[in-house]
C-alpha positions as CSV (number, residue, x, y, z in Angstrom):
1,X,117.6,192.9,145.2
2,X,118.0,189.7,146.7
3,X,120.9,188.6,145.1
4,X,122.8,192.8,145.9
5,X,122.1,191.9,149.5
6,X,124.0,187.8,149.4
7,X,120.7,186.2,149.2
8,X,120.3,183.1,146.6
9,X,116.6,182.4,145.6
10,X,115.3,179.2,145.9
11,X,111.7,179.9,145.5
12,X,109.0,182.5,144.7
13,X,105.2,181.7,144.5
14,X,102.3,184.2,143.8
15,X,100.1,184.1,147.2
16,X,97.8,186.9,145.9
17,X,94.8,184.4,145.9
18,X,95.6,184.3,149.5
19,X,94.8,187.9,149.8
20,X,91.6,187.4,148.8
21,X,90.6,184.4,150.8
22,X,91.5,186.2,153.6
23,X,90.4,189.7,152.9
24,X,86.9,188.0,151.5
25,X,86.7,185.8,154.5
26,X,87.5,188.8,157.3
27,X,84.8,190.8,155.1
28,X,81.8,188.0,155.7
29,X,82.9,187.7,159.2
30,X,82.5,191.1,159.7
31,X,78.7,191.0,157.6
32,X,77.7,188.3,159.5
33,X,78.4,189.5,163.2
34,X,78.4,193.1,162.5
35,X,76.3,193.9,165.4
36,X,78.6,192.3,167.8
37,X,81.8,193.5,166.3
38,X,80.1,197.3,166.0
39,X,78.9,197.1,169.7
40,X,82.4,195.9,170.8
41,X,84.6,198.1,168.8
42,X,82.3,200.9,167.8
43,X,80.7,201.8,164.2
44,X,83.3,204.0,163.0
45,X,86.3,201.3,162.9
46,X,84.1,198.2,161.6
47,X,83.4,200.8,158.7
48,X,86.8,201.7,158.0
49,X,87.8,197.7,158.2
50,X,85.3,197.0,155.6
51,X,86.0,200.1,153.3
52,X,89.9,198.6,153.8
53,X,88.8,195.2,152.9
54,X,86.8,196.4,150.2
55,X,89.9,198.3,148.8
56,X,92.1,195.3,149.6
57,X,90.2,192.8,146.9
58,X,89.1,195.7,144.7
59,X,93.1,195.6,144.3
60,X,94.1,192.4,144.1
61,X,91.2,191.5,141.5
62,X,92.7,194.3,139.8
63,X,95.9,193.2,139.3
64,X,97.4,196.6,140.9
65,X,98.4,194.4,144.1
66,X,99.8,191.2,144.7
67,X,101.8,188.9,147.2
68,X,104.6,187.5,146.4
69,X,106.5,185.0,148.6
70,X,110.0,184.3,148.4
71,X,112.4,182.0,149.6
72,X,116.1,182.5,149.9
73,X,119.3,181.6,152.2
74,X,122.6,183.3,152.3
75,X,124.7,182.8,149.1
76,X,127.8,182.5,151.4
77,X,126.8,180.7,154.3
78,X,128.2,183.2,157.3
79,X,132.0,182.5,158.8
80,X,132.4,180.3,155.7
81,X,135.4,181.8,152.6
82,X,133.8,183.2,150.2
């Protein structure tokens, strides 16, 4: 897709494991001042963060999501012959 739309890859990584350091950390955050966070933004929506979360690393531990980073410039640099 990249390359259809005059990209050139230069890199790609996996940043899945990124998805779940930061969906497990957001998750503790939320165990640990729950109280706070449910008096502040009410029960219902620290709930459906922490069903989200939950969904979020049940998925990535899966396999059925990942993150993928990529890299890329212009094949043909704009103004420039092609």
């Amino acid at each position: 897709m990249l390359k259809a739309a005059g990209f050139r890859l230069l890199e790609s990584e996996d940043r899945t494991a990124s998805v779940l350091r930061n969906a497990g950390g957001r998750l503790r955050a939320i165990q640990t001042h729950r109280a706070e966070l449910e008096h502040a933004l009410g029960t219902e929506r620290i709930e459906r963060d922490q069903r989200y979360l939950d969904a979020v690393i049940s998925l990535a531990e899966s396999g059925a999501l990942s993150r993928m980073m990529y890299l890329a410039e212009l094949a043909t640099p704009r103004g420039a012959a092609a």
